[in-house]
TORROTI-676137 format. One record per residue (C-alpha): residue number from 1; residue in three letters; x, y, z. Coordinates in nm, 2 decimals, always signed. Example, Ala and Ser with C-alpha at 12.3 -4.5 7.8 and 13.67 -1.06 7.14 Angstrom:
# TORROTI-676137
DOTI:nr:rest:c1:c2:c3
DOTI:1:Ala:+1.23:-0.45:+0.78
DOTI:2:Ser:+1.37:-0.11:+0.71
***
This chain:
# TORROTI-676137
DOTI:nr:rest:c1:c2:c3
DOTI:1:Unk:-1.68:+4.56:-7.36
DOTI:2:Unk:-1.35:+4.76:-7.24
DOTI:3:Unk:-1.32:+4.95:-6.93
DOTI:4:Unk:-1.42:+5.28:-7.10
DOTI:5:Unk:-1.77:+5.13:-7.23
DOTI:6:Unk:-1.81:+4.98:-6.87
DOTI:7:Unk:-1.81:+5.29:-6.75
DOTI:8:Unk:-2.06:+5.48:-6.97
DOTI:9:Unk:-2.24:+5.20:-6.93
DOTI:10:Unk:-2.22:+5.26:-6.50
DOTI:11:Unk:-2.27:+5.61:-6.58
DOTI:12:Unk:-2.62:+5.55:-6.80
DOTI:13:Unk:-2.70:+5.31:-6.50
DOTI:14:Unk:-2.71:+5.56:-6.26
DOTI:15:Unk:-2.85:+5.83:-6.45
DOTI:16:Unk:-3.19:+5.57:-6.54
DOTI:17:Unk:-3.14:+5.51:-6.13
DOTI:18:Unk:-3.18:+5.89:-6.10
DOTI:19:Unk:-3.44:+5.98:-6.30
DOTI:20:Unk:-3.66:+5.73:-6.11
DOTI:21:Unk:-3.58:+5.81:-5.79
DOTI:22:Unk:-3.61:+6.24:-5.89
DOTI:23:Unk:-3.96:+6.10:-6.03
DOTI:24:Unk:-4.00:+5.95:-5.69
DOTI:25:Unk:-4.12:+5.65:-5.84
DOTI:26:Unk:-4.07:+5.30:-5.68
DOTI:27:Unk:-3.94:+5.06:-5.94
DOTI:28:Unk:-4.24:+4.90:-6.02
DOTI:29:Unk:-4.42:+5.20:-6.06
DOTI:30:Unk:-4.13:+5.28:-6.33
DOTI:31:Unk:-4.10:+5.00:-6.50
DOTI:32:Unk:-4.53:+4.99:-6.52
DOTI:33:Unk:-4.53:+5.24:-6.79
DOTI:34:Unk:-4.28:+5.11:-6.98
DOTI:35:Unk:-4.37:+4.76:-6.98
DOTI:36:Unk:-4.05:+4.63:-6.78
DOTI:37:Unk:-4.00:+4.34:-6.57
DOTI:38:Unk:-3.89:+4.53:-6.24
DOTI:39:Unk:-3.60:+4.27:-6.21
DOTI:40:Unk:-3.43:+4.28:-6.55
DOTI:41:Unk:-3.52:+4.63:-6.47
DOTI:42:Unk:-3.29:+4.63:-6.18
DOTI:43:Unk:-2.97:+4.47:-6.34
DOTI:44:Unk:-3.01:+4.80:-6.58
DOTI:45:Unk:-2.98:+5.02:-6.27
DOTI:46:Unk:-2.73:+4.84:-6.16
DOTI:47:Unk:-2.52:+4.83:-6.42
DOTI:48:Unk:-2.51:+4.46:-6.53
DOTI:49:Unk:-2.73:+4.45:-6.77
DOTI:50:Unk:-2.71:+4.67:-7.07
DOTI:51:Unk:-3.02:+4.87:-7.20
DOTI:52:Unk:-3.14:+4.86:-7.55
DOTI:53:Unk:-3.10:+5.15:-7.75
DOTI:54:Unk:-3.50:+5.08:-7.81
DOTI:55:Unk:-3.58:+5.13:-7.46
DOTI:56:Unk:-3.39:+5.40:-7.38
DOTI:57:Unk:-3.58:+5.58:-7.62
DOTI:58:Unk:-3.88:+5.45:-7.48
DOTI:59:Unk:-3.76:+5.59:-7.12
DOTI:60:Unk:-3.71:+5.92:-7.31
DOTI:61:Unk:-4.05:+5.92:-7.45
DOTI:62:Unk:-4.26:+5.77:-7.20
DOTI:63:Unk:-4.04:+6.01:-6.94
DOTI:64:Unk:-4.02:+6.34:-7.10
DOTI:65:Unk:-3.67:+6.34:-7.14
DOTI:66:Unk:-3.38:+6.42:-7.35
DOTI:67:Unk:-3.14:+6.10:-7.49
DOTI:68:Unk:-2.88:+6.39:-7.41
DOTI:69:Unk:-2.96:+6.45:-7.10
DOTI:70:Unk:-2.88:+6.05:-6.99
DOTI:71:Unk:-2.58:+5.95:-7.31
DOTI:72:Unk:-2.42:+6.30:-7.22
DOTI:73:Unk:-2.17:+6.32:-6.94
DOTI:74:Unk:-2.14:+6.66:-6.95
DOTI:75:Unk:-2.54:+6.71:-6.91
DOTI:76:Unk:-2.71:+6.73:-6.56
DOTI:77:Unk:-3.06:+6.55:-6.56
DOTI:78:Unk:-3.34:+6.81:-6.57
DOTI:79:Unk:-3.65:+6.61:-6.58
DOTI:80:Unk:-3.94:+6.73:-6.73
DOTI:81:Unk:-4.29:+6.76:-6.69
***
């Protein structure tokens, strides 16, 4: 990947990170709904492992959530109900 990718990527990261956390959801609890092992789960969050474009739409579903509102920089995360 090049530096600009790597930091979309960073940025997606820590939106997943942040939608978690506003859920206030532990990681396991998180990843429990979708299915995840909490560690591969992790390296998402953290930025060294890339997510699927599967599971992020997974997230989205299972979550209530707009792709936008986590592939958008512009967008803030409003989570939903």
């Amino acid at each position: 990947m090049n530096s600009k990718t790597d930091e979309k990527v960073a940025k997606i990261a820590a939106k997943l990170r942040k939608i978690r956390e506003l859920k206030n959801l532990t990681r396991e609890q998180f990843c429990e709904r979708l299915g995840e092992n909490v560690e591969y789960w992790g390296k998402i969050e953290r930025g060294e492992q890339t997510i699927s474009l599967g599971k992020l739409l997974q997230v989205c579903e299972v979550y209530h959530i707009r792709i936008e509102e986590i592939t958008e920089e512009e967008n803030m995360i409003r989570i939903g109900g």
